[in-house]
C-alpha positions as CSV (number, residue, x, y, z in Angstrom):
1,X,19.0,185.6,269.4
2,X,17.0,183.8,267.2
3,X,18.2,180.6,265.6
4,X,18.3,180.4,261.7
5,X,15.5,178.5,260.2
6,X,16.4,175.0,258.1
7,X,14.6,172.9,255.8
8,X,13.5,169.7,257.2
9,X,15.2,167.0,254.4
10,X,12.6,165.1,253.1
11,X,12.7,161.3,254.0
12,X,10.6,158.3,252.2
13,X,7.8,158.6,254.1
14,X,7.5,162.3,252.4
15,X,8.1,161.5,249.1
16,X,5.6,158.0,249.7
17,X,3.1,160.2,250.7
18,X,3.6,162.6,247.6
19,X,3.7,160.0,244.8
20,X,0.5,158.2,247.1
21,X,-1.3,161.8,246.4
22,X,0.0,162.0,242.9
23,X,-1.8,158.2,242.5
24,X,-4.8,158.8,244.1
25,X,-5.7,162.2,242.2
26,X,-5.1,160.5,238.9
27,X,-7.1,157.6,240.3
28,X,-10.6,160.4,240.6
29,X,-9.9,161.8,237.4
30,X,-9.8,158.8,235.3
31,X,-12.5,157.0,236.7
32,X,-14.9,159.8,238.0
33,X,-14.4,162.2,235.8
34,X,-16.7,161.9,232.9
35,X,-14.9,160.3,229.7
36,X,-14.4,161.7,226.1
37,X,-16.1,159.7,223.2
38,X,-16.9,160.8,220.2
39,X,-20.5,161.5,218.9
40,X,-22.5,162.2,215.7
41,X,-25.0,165.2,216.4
42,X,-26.7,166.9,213.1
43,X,-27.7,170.5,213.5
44,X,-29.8,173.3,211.0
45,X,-27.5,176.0,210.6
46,X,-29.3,179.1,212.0
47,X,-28.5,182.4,213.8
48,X,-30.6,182.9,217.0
49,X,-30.9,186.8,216.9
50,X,-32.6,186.3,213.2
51,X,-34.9,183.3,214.1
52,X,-37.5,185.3,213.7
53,X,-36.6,185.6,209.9
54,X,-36.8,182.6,207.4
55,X,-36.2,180.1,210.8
56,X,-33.0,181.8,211.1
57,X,-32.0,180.0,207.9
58,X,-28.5,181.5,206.8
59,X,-28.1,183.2,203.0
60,X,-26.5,181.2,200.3
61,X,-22.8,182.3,200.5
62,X,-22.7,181.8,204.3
63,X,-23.9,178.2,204.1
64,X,-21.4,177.6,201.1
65,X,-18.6,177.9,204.1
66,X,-19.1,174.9,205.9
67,X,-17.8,171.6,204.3
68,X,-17.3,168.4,204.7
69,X,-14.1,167.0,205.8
70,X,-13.4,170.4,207.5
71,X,-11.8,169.6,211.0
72,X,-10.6,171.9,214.7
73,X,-8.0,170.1,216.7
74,X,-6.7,170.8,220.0
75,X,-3.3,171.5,221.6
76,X,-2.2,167.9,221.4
77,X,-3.0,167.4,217.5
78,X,-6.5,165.5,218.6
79,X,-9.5,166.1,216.7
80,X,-12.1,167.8,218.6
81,X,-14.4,168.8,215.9
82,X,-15.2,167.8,212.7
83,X,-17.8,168.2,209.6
84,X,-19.0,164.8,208.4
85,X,-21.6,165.7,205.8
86,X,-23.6,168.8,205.0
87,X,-27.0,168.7,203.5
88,X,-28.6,171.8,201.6
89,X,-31.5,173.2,199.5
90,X,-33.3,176.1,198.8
91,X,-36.3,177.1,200.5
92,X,-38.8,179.9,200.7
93,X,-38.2,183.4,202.3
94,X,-39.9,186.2,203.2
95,X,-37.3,189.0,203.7
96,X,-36.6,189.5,199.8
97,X,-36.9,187.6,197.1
98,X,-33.9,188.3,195.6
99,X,-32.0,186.7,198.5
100,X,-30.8,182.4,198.5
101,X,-31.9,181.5,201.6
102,X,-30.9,177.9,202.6
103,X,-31.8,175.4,204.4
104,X,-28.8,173.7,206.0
105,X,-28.1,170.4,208.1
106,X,-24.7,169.8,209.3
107,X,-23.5,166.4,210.9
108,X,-20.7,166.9,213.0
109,X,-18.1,164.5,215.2
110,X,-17.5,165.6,218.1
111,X,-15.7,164.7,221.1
112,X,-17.7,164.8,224.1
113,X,-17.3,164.3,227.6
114,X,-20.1,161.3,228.6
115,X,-21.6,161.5,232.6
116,X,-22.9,157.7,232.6
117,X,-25.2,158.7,235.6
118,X,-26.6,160.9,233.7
119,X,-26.5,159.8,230.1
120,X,-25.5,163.0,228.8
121,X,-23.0,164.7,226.6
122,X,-21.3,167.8,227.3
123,X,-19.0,169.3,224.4
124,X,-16.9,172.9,225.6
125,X,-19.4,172.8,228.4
126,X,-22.4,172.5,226.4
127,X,-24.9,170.0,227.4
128,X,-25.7,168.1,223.7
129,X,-29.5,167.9,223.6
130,X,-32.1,168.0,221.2
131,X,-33.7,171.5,220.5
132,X,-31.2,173.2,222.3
133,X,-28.2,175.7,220.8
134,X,-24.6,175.0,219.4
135,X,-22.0,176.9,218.6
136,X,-18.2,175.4,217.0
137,X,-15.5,177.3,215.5
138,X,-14.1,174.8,212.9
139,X,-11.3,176.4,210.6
140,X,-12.2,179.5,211.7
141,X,-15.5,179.4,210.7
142,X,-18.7,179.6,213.0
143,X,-21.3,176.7,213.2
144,X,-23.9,177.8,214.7
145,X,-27.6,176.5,214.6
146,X,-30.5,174.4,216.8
147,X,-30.2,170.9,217.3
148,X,-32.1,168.5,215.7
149,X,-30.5,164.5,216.3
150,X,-28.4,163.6,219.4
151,X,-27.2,161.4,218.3
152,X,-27.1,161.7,214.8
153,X,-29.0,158.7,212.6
154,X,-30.1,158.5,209.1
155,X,-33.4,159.9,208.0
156,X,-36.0,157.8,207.5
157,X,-36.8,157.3,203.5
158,X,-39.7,159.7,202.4
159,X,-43.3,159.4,201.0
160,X,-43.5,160.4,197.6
161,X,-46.9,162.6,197.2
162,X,-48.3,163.3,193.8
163,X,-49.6,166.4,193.0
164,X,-52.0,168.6,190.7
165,X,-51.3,172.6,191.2
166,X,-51.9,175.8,189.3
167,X,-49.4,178.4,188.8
168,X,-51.3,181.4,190.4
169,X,-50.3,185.3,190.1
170,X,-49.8,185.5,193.4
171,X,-46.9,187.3,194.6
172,X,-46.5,189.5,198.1
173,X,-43.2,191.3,196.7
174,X,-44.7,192.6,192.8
175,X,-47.5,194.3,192.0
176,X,-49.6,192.8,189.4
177,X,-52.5,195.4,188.5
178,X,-54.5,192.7,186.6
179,X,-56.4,191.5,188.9
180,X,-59.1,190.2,187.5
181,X,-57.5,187.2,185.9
182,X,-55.5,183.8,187.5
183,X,-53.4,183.8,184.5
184,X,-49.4,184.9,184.3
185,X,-47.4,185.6,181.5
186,X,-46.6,183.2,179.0
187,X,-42.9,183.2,179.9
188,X,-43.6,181.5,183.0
189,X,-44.8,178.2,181.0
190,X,-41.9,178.3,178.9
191,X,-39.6,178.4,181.8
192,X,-40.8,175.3,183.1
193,X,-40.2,171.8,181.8
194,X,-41.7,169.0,181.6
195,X,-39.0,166.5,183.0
196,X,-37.3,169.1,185.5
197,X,-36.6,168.5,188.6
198,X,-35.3,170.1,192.1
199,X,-32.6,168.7,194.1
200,X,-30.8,169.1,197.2
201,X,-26.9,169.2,197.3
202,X,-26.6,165.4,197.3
203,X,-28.6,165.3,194.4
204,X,-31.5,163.8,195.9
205,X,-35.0,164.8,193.7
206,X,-36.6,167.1,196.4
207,X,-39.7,167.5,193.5
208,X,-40.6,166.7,189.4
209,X,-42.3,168.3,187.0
210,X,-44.5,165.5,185.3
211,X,-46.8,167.2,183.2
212,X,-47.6,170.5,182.4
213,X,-50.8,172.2,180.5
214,X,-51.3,175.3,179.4
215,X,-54.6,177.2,178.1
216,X,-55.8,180.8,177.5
217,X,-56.8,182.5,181.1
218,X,-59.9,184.0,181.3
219,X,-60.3,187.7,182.8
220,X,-63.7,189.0,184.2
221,X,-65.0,192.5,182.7
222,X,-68.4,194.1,183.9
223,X,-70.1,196.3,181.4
224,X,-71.7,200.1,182.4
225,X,-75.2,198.4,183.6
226,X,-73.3,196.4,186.5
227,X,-73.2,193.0,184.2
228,X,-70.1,190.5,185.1
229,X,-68.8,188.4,182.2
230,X,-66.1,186.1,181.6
231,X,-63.7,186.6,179.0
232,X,-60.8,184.8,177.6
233,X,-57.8,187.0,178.2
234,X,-55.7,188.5,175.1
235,X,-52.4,187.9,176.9
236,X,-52.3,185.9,180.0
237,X,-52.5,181.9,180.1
238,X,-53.3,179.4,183.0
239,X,-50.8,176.7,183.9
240,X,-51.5,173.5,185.4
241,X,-48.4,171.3,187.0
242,X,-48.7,167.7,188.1
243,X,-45.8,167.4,190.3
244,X,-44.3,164.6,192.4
245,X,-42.4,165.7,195.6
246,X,-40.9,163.9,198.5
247,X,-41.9,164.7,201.9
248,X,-42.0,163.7,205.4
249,X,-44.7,163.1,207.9
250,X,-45.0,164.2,211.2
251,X,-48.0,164.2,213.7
252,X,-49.8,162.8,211.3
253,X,-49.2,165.5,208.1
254,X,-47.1,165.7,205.4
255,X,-44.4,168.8,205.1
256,X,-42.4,168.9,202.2
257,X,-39.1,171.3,202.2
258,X,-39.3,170.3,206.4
259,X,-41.6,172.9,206.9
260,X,-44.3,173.2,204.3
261,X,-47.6,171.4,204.6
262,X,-49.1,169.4,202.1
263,X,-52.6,170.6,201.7
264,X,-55.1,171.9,199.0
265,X,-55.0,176.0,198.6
266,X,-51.2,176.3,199.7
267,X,-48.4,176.7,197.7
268,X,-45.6,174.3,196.9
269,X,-42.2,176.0,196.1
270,X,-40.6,174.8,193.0
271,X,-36.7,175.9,192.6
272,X,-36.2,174.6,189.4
273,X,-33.3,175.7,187.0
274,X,-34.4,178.9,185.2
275,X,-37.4,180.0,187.2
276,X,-38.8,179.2,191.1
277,X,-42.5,179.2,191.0
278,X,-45.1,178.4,194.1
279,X,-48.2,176.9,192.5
280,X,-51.0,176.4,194.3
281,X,-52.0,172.8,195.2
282,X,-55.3,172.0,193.7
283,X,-55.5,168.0,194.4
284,X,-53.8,165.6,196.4
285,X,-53.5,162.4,193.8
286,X,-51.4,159.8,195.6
287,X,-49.5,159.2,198.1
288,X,-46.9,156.6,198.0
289,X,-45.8,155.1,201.6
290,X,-41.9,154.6,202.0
């Protein structure tokens, strides 16, 4: 007959031995696990399946979501996540030009886990590095974008390029079946101001109207016999814009709006008030160095 089976009682050495274990594990994670710290990283909003489209850049209302002082906190009441500023303006698009597309920059404070040996940040298993994708729920909204500065640090200060443009007619989304002639209609000078300028949503003057001319346009007719002649046209009138606009260099060029470079022939997009207009840069005047 088989005898019963009892518990060994547990002496000191045991429970040594356990609280020795209990030591020695807490020992390895504080010291070689990697540590939590918080970190600045600044991001541009942007969805990766559309990247394709506008640089991903999200529409108006969606990038109205995402505030500053907007925090995500974990089980224990710590703060894991949080929006420090947000940085906006309007840029170009090519999907419809009916739609606010925006260009957005969001600095965030995050706590991290740092690897010393490797100098690297890792947020919800994420390796933080420029270029790379990241994605936070905050408040139950999505940040999502590319990027840009890990860590975050201010911007350097702009150069300040002046302008001279012309308002052309232009326009891959309307038909225009005057041909013929640069001019546009005259509502288009009146809607712009001498004085105007477009900002960002800190209020920083992204560009400024400082003068504007306007002057019949001329329109070139051909008779029956073949003959080409230049005309001044009943209607339409030629605008001229000197503008100032901040920009940035990189590599060597200028881009203004991040992505737009400052050169003669392209256009530079002005969202100003009561009209958005993309003259065409005829000279480069000045360019003042930060």
């Amino acid at each position: 007959m088989k005898k019963p089976f009892r518990w060994r009682k547990v002496g000191f050495i045991e429970y040594f031995g356990i609280v020795l274990f209990l030591l020695v594990a807490a020992f390895v994670y504080v010291y070689v696990s990697p540590k939590s710290s918080d970190i600045l990283v600044t991001l541009r909003v942007a969805e990766k399946d559309l990247i394709w489209l506008d640089n991903g850049s999200p529409r108006g209302i969606r990038a109205s979501t995402i505030k500053e002082g907007m925090k995500e906190v974990d089980v224990f009441g710590r703060v894991i996540a949080e929006v420090v500023k947000v940085r906006s303006f309007s840029q170009p698009q090519t999907e419809s030009v009916y739609l606010n597309k925006k260009t957005v920059y969001v600095t965030l404070r995050l706590r991290a886990q740092y690897n010393k040996q490797k100098k690297q940040y890792r947020f919800q298993g994420t390796v933080l590095q420029a270029s790379d994708w990241l994605r936070v729920t905050i408040q139950s909204t999505i940040v999502n974008g590319v990027l840009v500065m890990v860590p975050a640090k201010e911007s350097p200060p702009p150069y300040y390029v002046t302008l001279k443009t012309q308002v052309k007619l232009e326009n891959p989304f309307l038909y225009e079946p005057f041909n013929e002639t640069t001019g546009v209609d005259p509502y288009v000078a009146d809607a712009i101001t001498v004085g105007e300028k477009a900002t960002d949503s800190d209020g920083f003057v992204l560009a400024e109207v400082l003068e504007k001319t306007v002057r019949p346009a001329s329109i070139i007719v051909g008779d029956q016999y073949g003959n080409i002649f230049e005309r001044q046209h009943p209607r339409k009138v030629d605008i001229f814009l000197t503008i100032r606009v901040a920009a940035q260099e990189i590599d060597g060029q200028l881009y203004y709006l991040d992505t737009i470079p400052l050169q003669v022939n392209l256009p530079v997009p002005l969202f100003l008030k009561n009209i958005t207009v993309e003259p065409r840069i005829v000279e480069i005047v000045s360019v003042e160095s930060p």
